[in-house]
C-alpha positions as CSV (number, residue, x, y, z in Angstrom):
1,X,70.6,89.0,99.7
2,X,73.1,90.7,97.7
3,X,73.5,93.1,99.3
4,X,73.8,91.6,102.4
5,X,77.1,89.6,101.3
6,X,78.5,92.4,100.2
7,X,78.2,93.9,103.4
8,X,79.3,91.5,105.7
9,X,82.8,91.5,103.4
10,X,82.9,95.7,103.1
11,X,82.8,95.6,106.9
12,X,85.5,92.6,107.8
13,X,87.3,95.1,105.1
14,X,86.8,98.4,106.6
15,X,87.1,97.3,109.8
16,X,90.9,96.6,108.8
17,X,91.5,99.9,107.8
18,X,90.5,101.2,111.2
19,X,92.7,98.4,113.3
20,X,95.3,100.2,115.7
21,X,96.0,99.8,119.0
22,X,98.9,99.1,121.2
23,X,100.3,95.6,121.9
24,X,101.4,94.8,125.7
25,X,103.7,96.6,127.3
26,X,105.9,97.2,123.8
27,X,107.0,101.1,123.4
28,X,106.2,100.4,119.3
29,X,103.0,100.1,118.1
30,X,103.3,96.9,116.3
31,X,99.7,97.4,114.5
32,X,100.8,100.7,113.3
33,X,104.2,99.5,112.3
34,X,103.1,96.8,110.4
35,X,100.0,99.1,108.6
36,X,103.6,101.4,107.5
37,X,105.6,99.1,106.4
38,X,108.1,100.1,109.1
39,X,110.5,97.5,109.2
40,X,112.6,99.4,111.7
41,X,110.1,99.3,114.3
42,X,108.9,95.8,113.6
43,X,112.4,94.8,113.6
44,X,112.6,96.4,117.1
45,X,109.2,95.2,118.4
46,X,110.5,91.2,117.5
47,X,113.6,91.5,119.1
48,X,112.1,92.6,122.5
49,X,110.2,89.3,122.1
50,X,107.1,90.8,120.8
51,X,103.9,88.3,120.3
52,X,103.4,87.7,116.4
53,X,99.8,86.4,117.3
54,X,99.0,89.7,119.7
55,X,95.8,90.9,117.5
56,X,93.6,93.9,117.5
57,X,89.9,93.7,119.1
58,X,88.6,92.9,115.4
59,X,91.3,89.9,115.4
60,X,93.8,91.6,113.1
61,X,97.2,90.4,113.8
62,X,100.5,92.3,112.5
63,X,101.0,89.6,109.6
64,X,96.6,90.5,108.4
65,X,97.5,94.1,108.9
66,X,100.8,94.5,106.4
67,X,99.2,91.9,104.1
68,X,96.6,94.3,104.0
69,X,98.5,97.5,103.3
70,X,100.5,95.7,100.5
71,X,103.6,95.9,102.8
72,X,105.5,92.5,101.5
73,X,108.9,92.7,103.3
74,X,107.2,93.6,106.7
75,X,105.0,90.7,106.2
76,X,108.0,88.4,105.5
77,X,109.8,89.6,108.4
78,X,107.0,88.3,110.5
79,X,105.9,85.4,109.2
80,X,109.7,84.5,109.6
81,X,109.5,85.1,113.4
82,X,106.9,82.7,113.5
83,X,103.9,84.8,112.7
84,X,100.5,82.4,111.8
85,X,100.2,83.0,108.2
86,X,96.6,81.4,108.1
87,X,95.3,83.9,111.1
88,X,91.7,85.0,110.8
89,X,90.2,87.6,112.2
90,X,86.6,88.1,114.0
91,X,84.8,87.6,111.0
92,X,86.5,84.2,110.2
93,X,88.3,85.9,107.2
94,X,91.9,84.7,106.5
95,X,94.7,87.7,105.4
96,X,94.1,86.8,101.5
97,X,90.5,87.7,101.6
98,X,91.6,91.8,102.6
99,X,94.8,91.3,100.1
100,X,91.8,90.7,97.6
101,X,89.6,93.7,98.9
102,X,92.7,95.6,98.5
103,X,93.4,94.4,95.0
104,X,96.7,93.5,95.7
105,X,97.6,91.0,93.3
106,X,101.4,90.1,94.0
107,X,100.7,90.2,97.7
108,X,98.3,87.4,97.1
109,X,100.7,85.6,94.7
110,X,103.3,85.9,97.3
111,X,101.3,84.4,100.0
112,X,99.9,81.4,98.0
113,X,103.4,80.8,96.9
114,X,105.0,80.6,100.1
115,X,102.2,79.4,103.0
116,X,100.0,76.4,102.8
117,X,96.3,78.4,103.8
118,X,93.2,76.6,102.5
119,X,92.6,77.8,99.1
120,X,89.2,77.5,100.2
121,X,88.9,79.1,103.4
122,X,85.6,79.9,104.2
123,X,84.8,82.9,106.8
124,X,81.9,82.6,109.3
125,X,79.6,83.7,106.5
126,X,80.7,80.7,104.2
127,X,82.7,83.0,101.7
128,X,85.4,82.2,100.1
129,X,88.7,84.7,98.7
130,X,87.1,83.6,95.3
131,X,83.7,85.1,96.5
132,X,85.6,87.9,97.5
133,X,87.2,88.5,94.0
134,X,84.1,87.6,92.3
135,X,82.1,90.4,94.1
136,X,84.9,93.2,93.4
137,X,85.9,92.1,90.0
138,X,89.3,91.4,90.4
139,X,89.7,89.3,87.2
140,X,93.6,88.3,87.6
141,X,92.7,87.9,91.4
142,X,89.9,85.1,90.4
143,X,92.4,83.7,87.5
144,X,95.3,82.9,90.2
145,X,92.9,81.6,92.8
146,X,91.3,79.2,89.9
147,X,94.8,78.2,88.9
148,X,95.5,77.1,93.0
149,X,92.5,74.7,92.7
150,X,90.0,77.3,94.3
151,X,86.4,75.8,93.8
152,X,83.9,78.3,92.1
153,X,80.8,75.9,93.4
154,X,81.4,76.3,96.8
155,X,78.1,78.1,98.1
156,X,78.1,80.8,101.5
157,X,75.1,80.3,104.2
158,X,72.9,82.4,101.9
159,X,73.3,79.9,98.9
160,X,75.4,82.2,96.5
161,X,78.4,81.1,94.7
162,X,81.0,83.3,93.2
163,X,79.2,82.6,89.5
164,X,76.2,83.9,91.1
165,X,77.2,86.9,93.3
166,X,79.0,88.1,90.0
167,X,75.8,87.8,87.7
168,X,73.7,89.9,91.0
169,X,76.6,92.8,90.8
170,X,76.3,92.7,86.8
171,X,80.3,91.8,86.2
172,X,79.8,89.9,82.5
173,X,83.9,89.8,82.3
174,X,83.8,87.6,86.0
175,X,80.8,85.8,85.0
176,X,81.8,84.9,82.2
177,X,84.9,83.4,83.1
178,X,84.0,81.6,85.9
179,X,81.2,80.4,83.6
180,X,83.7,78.9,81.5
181,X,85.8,77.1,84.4
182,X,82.6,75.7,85.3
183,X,82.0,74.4,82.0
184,X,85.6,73.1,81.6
185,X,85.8,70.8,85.0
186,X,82.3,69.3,84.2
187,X,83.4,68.3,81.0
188,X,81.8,67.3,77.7
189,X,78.6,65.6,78.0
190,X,78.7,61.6,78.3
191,X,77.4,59.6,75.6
192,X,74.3,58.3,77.3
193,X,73.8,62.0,78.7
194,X,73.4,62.9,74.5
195,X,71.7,59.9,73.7
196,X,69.0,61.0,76.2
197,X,68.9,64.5,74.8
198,X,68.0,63.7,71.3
């Protein structure tokens, strides 16, 4: 089962890496130019009226592919065009969720800062970006996404949470601390919830 989940995020992962293909009838190669970083050709491909939503046949848009790649300013420069910051791609998994694969911290803190995406977004497997940092123990990642309200008891189709997918893969450090969020938002015990202990 494990396994499985990881799976299903490598490949919505990988499959990122491997996005490129020309959009319309543009001379640039928007998917490439936003993969670079190349805010000369972005630049060029927006002022011909290029579509911000035009995606890849995996469903990567421009603004999922520089997320992705950790390129910030040609990420801003399309999101200011108008470019949906809250895309997903085939897999149902929003841009955070590869920014997270990636382990690229500030790009993440960027994007939660300035769009309004479901903290919570779950993909068409039922996993969550906090699933996603749980299973490749990115411990600041998982910090920042509890700090925006993320909710570690959310479950995927196959019943795992991100406490649970980080005791399978054997990450004490992630367990741990999502152990102790847990803890914290249940609370101390109630009185009557004692009094029926002893």
């Amino acid at each position: 089962m494990m396994k499985k989940s990881l799976g299903i995020l490598v490949f919505s992962a990988v499959a990122l890496a491997q996005a490129g293909a020309s959009a319309g009838s543009s001379p640039v190669n928007i998917f490439d130019a936003a993969r670079a970083g190349d805010l000369d050709a972005v630049a060029a491909y927006l002022a011909e009226g290029g579509d911000t939503e035009v995606s890849t046949e995996l469903g990567h848009t421009p603004f999922i592919l520089a997320t992705y790649n950790g390129r910030v300013e040609a990420a801003k420069m399309l999101l200011e065009a108008g470019a949906e910051a809250c895309a997903i791609d085939a897999q149902g998994s929003s841009a955070s969720m590869g920014v997270i694969f990636k382990g690229h911290t500030d790009v993440l803190k960027w994007l939660t800062d300035v769009t309004d995406c479901d903290v919570d977004h779950r993909n068409y497997a039922g996993q969550t970006a906090l699933m996603m940092a749980s299973l490749f123990d990115r411990i600041e990642i998982a910090e920042w996404l509890l700090q925006q309200g993320a909710d570690p008891s959310i479950a995927d189709h196959r019943g795992n949470t991100a406490e649970s997918l980080a005791r399978g893969q054997g990450l004490i450090e992630m367990q741990e601390l999502l152990q102790s969020h847990r803890q914290l938002s249940e609370g101390p015990p109630s009185v009557h919830s004692a009094l029926s202990v002893n």
